[in-house]
C-alpha positions in Angstrom: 98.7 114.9 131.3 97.5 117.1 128.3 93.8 116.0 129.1 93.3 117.7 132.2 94.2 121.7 131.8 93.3 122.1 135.6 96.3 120.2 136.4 98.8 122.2 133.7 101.6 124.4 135.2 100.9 127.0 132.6 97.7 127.7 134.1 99.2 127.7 138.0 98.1 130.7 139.6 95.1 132.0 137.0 91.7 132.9 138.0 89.1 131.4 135.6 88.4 134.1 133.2 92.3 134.2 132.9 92.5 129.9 132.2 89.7 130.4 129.8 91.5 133.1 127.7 94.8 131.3 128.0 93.3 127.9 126.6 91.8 130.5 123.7 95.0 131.8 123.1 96.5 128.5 123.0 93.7 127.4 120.5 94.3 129.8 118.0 98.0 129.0 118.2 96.7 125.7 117.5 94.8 125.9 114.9 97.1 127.0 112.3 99.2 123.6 112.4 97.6 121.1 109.7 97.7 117.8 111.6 94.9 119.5 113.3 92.7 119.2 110.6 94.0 115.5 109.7 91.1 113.5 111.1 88.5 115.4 109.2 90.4 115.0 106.1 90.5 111.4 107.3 87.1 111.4 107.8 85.9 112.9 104.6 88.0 110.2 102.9 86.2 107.7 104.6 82.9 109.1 103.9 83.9 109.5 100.3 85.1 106.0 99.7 82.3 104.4 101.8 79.9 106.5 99.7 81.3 105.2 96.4 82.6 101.7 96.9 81.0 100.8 99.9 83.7 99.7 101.6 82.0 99.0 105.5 78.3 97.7 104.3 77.2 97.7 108.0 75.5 100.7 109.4 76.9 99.5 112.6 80.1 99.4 111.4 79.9 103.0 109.5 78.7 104.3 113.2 81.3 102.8 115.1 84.4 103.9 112.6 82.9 107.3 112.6 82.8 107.5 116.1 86.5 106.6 116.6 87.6 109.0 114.5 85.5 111.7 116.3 87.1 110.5 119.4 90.7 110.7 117.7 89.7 114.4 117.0 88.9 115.6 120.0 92.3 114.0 121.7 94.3 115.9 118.4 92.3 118.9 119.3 93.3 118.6 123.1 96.8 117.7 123.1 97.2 120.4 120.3 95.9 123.0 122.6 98.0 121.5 125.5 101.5 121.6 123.5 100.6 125.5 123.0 99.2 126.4 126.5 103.4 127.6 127.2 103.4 129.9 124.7 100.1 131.1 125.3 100.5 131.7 128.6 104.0 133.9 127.9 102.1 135.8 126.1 99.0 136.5 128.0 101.3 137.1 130.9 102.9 139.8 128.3 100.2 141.7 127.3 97.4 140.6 130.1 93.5 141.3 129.3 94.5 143.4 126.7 95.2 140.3 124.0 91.5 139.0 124.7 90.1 142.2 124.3 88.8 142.4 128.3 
């Protein structure tokens, strides 16, 4: 499953320090795909159009469609770093500490 990173193959075989750089690795890999930054886009959309047309007059409602999409976020942001942890790992088992800077 790409929500547990204990449980990845990638990271078989890692001390901690060495998981946490290969999950760092794997996020900067990740962050230069755009769908990454889709549900903030999403999210300033909503904001916008809620902002100017009202379109969910219910505070409750505003709360609870925000919330969702910060939930759909974090999952993007996790299985993003999960689909990268491979290459991450190939090349942290490449060049070792000296990648991370340790």
């Amino acid at each position: 499953m790409p929500f547990y990173f204990s449980r990845r193959p990638e990271l078989a075989g890692l001390d901690r320090a060495a998981r946490r750089d290969v999950r760092r690795l794997a996020w900067q890999f990740a962050q230069r795909h755009w769908t990454l930054h889709a549900p903030a886009f999403v999210w300033i959309v909503f904001v916008l159009l809620h902002t100017r047309y009202h379109v969910v007059p219910e505070r409750r409602d505003y709360l609870l469609i925000t919330l969702a999409i910060f939930v759909l976020a974090v999952v993007n942001i996790r299985f993003h770093i999960s689909r990268y942890l491979k290459p991450a790992r190939a090349m942290y088992d490449v060049l070792g500490g000296r990648i991370t800077g340790r």
